[in-house]
C-alpha positions in Angstrom: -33.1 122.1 10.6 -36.3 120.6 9.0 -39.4 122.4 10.5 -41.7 119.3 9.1 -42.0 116.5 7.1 -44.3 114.5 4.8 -44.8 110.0 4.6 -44.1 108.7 0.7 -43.5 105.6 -0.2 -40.1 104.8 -1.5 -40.2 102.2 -4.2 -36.1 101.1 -3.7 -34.4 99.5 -6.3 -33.6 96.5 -4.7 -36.4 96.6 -2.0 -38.6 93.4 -1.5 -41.7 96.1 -0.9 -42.3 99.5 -0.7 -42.2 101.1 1.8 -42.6 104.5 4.2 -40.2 107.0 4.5 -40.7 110.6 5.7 -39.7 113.1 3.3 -38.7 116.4 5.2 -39.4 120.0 3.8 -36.6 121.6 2.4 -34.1 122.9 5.5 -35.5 126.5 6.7 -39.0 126.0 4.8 -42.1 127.3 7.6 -44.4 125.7 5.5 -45.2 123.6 2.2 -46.3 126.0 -0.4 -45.5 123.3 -3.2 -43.7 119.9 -4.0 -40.7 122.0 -5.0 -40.4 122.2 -0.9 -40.4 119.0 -0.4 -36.2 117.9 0.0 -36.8 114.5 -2.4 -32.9 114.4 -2.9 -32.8 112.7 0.6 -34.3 109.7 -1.2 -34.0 110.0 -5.1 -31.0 111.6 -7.0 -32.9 114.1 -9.2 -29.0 116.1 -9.7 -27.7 113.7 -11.8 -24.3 114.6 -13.0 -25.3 118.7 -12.5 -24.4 119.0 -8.5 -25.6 122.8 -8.7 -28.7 123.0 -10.6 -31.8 121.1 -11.1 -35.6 121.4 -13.0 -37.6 119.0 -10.3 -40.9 119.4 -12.4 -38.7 117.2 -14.9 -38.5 113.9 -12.8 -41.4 114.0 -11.9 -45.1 112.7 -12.9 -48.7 113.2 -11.2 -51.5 110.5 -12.0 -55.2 110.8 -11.2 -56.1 107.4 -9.4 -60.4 108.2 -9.8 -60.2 109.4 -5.8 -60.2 112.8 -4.8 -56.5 112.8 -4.6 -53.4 111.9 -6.4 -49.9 110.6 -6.6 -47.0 112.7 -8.0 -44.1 110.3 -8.5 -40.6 111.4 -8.5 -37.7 109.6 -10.5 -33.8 109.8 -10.5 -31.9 111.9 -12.6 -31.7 109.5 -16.0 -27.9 110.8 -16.2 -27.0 109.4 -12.7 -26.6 105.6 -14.2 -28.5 104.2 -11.5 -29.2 100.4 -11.2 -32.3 99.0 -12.3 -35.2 99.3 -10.2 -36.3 95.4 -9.7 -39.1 95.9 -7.1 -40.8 98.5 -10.2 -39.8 95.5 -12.7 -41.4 93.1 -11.1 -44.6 94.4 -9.7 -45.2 95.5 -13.6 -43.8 92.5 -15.2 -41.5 94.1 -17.6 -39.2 91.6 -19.1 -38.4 94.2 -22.4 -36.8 97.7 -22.4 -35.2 97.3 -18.7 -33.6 100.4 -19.0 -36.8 101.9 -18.3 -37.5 102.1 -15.2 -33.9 103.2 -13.2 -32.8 104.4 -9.4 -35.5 104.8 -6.7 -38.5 106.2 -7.2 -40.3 108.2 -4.3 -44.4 108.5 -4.5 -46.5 111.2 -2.2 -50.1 111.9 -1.9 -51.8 115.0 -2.3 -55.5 116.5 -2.6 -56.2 116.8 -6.5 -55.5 120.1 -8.2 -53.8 121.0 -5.0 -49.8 120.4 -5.2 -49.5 122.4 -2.0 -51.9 120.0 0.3 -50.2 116.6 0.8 -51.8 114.2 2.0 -49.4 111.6 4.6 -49.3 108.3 2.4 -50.7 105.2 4.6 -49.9 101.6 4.2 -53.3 101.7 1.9 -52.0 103.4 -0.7 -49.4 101.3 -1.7 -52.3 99.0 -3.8 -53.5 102.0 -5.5 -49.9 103.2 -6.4 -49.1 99.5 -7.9 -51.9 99.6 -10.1 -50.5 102.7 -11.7 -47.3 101.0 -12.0 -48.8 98.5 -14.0 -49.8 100.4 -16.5 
């Protein structure tokens, strides 16, 4: 059973939009102590082809937006062959080396320098995390 849950913001692979999605703490977790307690498979396939074991810090990335929080994006496994991701493609207008940007990729909000104090991501955010994208 889930004893809480955070709000991302999925970016799907063949979504029109982002959107929210909660993202529950990992089944008997009391409380977040860091994003490694956050259960991000129920949205992005970080196993891959290795069903038993798993490095999260390596799918994932944190940017500093100039605010007095952040994002820390997390990416599918690059061994789980996933599709494109066409909603990523288009809002950063890559049209060379596709192959980039693969699978869903879940976003969540958190105080900066504090991984263990996440923020709920709002409807507002989404602007903020496409201009990162279009980097």
């Amino acid at each position: 059973m889930y004893l809480g849950e955070q709000v991302g913001i999925l970016y799907a692979t063949n979504a029109y939009k982002a959107c929210m999605v909660t993202v529950p703490w990992q089944e008997g977790a009391s409380g977040l102590i860091n994003l490694d307690n956050l259960e991000v498979l129920h949205w992005v396939d970080q196993l891959g082809p290795n069903l038993f074991a798993m490095s999260p810090q390596q799918f994932w990335k944190t940017y500093n937006v100039g605010c007095d929080c952040k994002y820390t994006f997390f990416r599918e496994n690059l061994m789980s062959y996933c599709p494109l991701n066409a909603l990523i493609q288009e809002i950063a207008g890559i049209i060379k080396n596709e192959m980039d940007v693969t699978g869903n990729v879940l976003v969540v909000n958190h105080v900066q320098g504090k991984k263990d104090k996440l923020l709920n991501c709002v409807e507002e955010n989404i602007p903020h995390i496409d201009r990162i994208i279009k980097r």
